[in-house]
N, C-alpha and C positions, 0 to 999 in steps of 0.2 A: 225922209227920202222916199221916193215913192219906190214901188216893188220893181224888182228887174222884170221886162219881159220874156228873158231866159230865164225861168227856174232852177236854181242849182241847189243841192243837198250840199252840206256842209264835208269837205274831205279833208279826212285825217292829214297831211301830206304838206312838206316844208317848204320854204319858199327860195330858193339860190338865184346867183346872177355868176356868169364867166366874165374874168376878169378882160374877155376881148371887146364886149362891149362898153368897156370906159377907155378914156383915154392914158391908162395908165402904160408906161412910165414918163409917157411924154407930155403930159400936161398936170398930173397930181401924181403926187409921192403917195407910199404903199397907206399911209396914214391914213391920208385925204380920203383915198378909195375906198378904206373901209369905212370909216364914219359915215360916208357919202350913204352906201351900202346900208347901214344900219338905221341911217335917217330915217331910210327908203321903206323900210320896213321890213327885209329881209331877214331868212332867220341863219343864211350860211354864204359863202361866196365859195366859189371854185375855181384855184388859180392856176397859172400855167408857169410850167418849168421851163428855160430857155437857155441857151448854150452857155449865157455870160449873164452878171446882175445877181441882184439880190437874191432870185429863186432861180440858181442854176447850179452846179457842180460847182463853181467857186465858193458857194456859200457852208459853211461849216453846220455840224450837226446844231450847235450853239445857236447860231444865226437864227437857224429856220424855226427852232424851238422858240426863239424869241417870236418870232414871226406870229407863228400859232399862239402863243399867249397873248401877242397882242391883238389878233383878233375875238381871242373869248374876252379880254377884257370890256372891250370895244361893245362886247354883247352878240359875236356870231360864231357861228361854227364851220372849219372848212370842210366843203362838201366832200371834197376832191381836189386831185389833180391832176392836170391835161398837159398837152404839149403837142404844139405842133412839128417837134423834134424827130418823129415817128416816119416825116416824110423824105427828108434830105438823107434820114439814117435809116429808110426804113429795113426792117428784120428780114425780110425778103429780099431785097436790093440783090440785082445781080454781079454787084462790085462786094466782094468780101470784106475790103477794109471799110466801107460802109456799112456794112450789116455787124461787123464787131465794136464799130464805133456803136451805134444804134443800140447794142448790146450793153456798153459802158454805161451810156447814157439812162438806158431803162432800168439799170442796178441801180445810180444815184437816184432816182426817183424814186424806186421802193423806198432808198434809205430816208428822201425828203419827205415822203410821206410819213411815217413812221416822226421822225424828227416835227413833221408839224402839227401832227396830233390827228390825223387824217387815215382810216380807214380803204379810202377807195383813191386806186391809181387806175386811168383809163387807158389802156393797149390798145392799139393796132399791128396786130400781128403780122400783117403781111399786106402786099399790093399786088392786083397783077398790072395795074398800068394806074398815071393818077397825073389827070391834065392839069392839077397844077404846081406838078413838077417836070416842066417839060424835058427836062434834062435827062431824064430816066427812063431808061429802056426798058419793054414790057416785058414779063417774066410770064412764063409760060405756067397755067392752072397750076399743074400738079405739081412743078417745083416750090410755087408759090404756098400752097399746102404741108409739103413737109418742111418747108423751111420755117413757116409761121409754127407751126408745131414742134418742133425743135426748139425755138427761141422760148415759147411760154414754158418748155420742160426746163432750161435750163435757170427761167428767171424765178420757178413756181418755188424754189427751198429757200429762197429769201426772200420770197414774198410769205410766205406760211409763218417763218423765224419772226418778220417783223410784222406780221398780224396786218397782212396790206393785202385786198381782195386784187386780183389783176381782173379788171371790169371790162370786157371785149365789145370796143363799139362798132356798132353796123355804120358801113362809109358810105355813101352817096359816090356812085361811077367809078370804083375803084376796080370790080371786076371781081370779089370776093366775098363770100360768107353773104349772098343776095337777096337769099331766103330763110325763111323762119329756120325751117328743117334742117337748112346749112349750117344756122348759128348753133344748134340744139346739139348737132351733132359735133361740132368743133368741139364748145364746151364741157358736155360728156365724158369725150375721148380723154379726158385728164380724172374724171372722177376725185376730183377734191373742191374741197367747199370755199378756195382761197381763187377759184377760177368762177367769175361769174360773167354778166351782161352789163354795159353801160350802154342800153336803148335810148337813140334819137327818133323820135318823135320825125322829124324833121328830112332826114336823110333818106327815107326809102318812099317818100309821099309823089314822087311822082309816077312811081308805077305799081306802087300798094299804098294799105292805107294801115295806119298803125296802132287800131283798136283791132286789128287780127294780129297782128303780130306781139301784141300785147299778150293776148290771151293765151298764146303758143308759146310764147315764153315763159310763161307765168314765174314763180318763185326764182329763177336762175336772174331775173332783173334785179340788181343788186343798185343801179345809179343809171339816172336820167339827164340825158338833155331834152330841154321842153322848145325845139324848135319850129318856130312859123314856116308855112311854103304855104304856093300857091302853083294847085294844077293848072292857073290858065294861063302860068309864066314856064318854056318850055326851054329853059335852058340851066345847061348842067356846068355850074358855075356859082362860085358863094352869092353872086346877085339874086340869084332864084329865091333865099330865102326874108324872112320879112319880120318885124317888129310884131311881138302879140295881138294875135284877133285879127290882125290886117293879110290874113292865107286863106287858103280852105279847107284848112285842118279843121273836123267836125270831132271840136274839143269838149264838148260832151260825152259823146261817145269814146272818145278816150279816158277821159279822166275815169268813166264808170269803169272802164277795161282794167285801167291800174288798182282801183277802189276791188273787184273783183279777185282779184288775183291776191290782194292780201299787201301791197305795194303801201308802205307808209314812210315812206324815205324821203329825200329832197328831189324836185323839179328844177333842173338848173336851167335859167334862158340863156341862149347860146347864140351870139351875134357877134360877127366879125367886123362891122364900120360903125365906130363910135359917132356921133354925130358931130360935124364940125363947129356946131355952134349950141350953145348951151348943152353941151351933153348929160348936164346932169340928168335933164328933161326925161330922156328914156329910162335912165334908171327910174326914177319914179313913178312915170308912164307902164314901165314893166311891172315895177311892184301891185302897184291897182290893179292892172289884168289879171293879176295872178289872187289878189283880195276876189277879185268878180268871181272868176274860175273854181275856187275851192271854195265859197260857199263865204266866206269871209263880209262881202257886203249884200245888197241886193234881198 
């Protein structure tokens, strides 16, 4: 194969995909997706937790343990777990039986995690407004602050008990935690080693760029989404983001930013529209990028 015309050094760093980018549960069963996954050459996947189904509070401890054994069997490891749950319940919500539901919800998930052999559970502590929940009335800064603060105080003793990091990710237009210094100083504020960072790549690219904020975070990055955007796409909405290499994310420079800071964990690619027709296509398409990226081919 002839040489890449990007030079890349070899990075320690694993390779994930989020279960949003397949068609799962509606076109392949939980089986399907991992083999898929593993074909692909991944070395973890990152699933999401959901009100109802096999990975939700109906699921028993038993369940989910099966779940994670049948991913290491299969040959993977899960990365994490996510949930877009965070937004109808979110911890901030200015409806209190929404914010204690949201409360309910994020204790099962500690448990699921733990239960699936999984390390890292990704929070959203708080909102102050978030367009794609139109339903939800904005919550004013400072409430928004001690309420998100309050919630990770209350979830951090069962997260610590079941050895499950609560990983704070940075949100794209939500109105909160917008800056490094924000995130730096949120996370702090709790002083325990069970409160970290789940850094998107992807989420703050259109008015920063995320080999600075990489480097500001350094060590407190505990788990990644490896998201595509493009600055000369100007709208704030999941369409702005894009399938690997196809943004203007200058993924050199990042990748060195993680490689510096000591960052040897999982990349997870993170995409919300499976594609309608051969989906598998991108998972595999994904995987290669991510071969190019870390030094793996080329």
């Amino acid at each position: 194969m002839p040489r890449s015309v990007t030079p890349t050094k070899r990075y320690d760093m694993k390779k994930s995909i989020n279960f949003w980018a397949l068609p799962y549960p509606q076109k392949m069963d939980l089986r399907h997706a991992l083999e898929l996954c593993k074909d692909a050459g991944f070395d973890g996947v990152e699933l999401n937790f959901d009100e109802h189904g096999e990975l939700s509070p109906e699921a028993s401890d038993r369940d989910l343990h099966a779940i994670g054994q049948m991913a290491r069997a299969i040959g993977l490891e899960i990365s994490g777990l996510c949930s877009f749950l965070f937004w109808p319940y979110s911890l901030s919500h200015e409806d209190a039986t929404k914010r204690e539901r949201g409360m309910e919800l994020a204790a099962h998930m500690v448990r699921a995690c733990k239960a699936l052999g999984t390390e890292n559970l990704l929070i959203v502590p708080g909102s102050v407004f978030a367009a794609w929940v139109p339903d939800a009335p904005p919550v004013p800064f400072d409430v928004c602050d001690r309420r998100a603060k309050e919630a990770v105080r209350r979830l951090l003793p069962a997260a610590e008990k079941a050895g499950v990091h609560l990983n704070v990710e940075n949100i794209f237009v939500n109105g909160y935690l917008h800056s490094p210094q924000e995130m730096i100083d949120f996370v702090d504020s709790f002083k325990s080693r069970w409160v970290k960072v789940h850094f998107d790549t992807g989420n703050i690219m259109q008015y920063h760029f995320p080999e600075h904020w990489i480097r500001a975070l350094g060590g407190r990055i505990q788990n990644v989404h490896l998201k595509e955007s493009s600055k000369k796409v100007h709208e704030f909405n999941l369409n702005t983001f894009r399938p690997l290499l196809d943004g203007t994310t200058n993924w050199p420079a990042v990748l060195e930013a993680f490689d510096e800071v000591g960052y040897r964990g999982y990349l997870t690619f993170e995409y919300f529209f499976p594609w309608p027709h051969w989906p598998e296509a991108l998972v595999y398409q994904t995987s290669d990028s991510l071969d190019w990226m870390l030094g793996r081919k080329g």
